[in-house]
C-alpha positions as CSV (number, residue, x, y, z in Angstrom):
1,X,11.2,8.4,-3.3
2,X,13.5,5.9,-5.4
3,X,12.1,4.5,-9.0
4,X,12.1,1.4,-7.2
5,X,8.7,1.1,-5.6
6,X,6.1,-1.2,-7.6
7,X,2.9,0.8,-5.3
8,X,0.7,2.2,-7.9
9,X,0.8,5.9,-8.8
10,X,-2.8,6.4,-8.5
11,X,-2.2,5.9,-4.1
12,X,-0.6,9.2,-4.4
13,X,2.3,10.7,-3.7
14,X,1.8,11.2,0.1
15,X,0.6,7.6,0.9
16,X,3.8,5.9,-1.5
17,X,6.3,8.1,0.1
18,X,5.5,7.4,3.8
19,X,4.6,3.3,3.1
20,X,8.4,3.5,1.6
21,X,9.6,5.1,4.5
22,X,8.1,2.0,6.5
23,X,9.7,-0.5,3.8
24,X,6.8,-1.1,2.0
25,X,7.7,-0.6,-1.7
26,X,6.1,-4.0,-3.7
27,X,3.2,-5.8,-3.6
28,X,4.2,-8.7,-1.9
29,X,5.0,-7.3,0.9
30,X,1.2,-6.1,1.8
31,X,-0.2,-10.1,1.2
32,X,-2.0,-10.4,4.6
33,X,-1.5,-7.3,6.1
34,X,-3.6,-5.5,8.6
35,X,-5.9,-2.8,7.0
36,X,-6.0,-1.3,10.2
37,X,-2.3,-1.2,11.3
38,X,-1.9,0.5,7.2
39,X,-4.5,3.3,8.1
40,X,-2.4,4.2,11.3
41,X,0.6,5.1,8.9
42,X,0.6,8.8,7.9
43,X,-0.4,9.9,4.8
44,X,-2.3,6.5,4.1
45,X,-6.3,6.6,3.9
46,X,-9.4,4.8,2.7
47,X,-9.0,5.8,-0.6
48,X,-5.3,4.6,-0.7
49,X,-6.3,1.2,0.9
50,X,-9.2,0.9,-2.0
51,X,-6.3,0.9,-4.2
52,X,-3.8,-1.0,-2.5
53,X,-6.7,-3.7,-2.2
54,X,-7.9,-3.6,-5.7
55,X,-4.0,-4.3,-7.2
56,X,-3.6,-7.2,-4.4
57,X,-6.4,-8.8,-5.3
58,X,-5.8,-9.0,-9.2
59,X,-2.0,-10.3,-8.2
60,X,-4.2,-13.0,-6.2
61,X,-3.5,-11.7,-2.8
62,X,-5.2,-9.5,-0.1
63,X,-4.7,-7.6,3.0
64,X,-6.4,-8.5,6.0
65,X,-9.6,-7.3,7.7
């Protein structure tokens, strides 16, 4: 994985690795996005959505239900 992805560190390895691999690497690119159609990407889980959720919502965005 490049030095270029803005995910946060605590989402692990596994789940920042394969979201980059679908060309998810910042913030803004999750604003809306489908919780579900996340949890069917490999490597991504409850706990990594929790995250991904929590650091969204203090930017002022959020994924969808």
């Amino acid at each position: 994985m490049t030095g270029e992805s803005e995910l946060p560190a605590s989402m692990g390895t596994v789940s920042r690795r394969e979201l980059a691999l679908q060309g998810l690497t910042r913030l803004d690119q999750f604003d809306g996005a489908s919780e579900k159609q996340l949890l069917s990407i490999h490597g991504v889980g409850p706990k990594a959505i929790r995250i991904l959720r929590d650091h969204l919502e203090a930017a002022g965005k959020e994924l969808a239900p």
